[in-house]
C-alpha positions as CSV (number, residue, x, y, z in Angstrom):
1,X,149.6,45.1,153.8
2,X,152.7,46.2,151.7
3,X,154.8,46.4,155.1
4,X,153.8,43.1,156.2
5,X,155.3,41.9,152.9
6,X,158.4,43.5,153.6
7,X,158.5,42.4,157.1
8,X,158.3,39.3,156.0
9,X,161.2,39.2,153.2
10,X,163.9,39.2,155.1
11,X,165.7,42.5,153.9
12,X,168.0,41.5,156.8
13,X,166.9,44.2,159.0
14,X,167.2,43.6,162.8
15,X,163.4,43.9,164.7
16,X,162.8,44.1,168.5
17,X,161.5,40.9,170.4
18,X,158.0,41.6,169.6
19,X,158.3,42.4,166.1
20,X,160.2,39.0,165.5
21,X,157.4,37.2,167.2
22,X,154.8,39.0,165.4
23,X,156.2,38.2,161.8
24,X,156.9,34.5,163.0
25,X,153.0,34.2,164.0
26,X,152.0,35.7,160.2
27,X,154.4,33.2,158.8
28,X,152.8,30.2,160.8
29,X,149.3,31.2,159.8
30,X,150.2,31.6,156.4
31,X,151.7,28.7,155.8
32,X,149.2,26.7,158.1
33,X,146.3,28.4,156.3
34,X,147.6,26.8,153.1
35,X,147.2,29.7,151.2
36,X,151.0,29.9,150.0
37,X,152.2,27.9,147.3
38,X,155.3,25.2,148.7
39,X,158.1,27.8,147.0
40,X,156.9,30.5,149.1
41,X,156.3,28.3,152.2
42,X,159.7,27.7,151.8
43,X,161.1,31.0,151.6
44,X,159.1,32.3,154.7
45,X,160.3,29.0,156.4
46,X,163.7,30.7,155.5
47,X,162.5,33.6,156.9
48,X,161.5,32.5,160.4
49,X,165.0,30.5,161.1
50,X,166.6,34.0,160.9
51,X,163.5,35.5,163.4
52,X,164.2,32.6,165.7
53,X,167.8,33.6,165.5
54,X,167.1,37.1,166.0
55,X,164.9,36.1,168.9
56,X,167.7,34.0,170.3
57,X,170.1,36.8,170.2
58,X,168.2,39.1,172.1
59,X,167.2,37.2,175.2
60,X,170.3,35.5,175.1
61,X,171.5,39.1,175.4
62,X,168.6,39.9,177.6
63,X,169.9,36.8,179.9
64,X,173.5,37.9,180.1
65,X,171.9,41.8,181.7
66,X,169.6,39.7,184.3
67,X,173.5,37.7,184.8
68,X,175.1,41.0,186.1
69,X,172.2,42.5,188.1
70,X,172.3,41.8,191.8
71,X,170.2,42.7,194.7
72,X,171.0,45.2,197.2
73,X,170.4,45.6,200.8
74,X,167.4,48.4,200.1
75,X,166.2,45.6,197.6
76,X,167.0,47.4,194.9
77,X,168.8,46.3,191.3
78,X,172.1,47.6,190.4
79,X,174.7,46.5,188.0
80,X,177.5,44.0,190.0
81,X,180.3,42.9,188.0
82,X,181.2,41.7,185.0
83,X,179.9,38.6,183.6
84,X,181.7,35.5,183.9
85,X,181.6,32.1,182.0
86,X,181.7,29.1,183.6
87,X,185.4,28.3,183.9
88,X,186.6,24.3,183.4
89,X,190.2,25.6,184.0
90,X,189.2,26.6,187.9
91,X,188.6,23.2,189.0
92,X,191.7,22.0,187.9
């Protein structure tokens, strides 16, 4: 119980995928259950904006690894490139 109250602070420490998704489902329930006063609802309202950016970051991250992985012949997956952002300047 004390580590879910920590996880659920906000000590700024990073947490995998699951981990963020975990905490954001507590905070949901807690705050649905109504068992959390509105200054504390608040605060873990705080709290899950910076999961959902933490969650953001990784799959956007996640997204750009998928971005450089291309197909072989055998069928296999191997790293092709380097990433590129669309590019307004090309059509031009």
């Amino acid at each position: 119980m004390a580590k879910q109250k920590q996880d659920e602070a906000g000590d700024g420490q990073k947490v995998t995928f699951e981990e963020a998704l975990e905490q954001l489902e507590r905070i949901v329930e807690r705050i649905e259950s109504g068992e959390v006063s509105l200054e504390e609802s608040i605060e873990k309202y705080a709290r899950g904006i910076e999961l959902i950016k933490q969650c953001r970051s990784i799959l956007e991250e996640a997204e750009r690894k998928i971005q450089v992985l291309a197909e072989t012949e055998a069928g296999e997956l191997t790293p092709s490139g380097e990433l590129s952002e669309p590019d307004d300047e090309q059509d031009a």
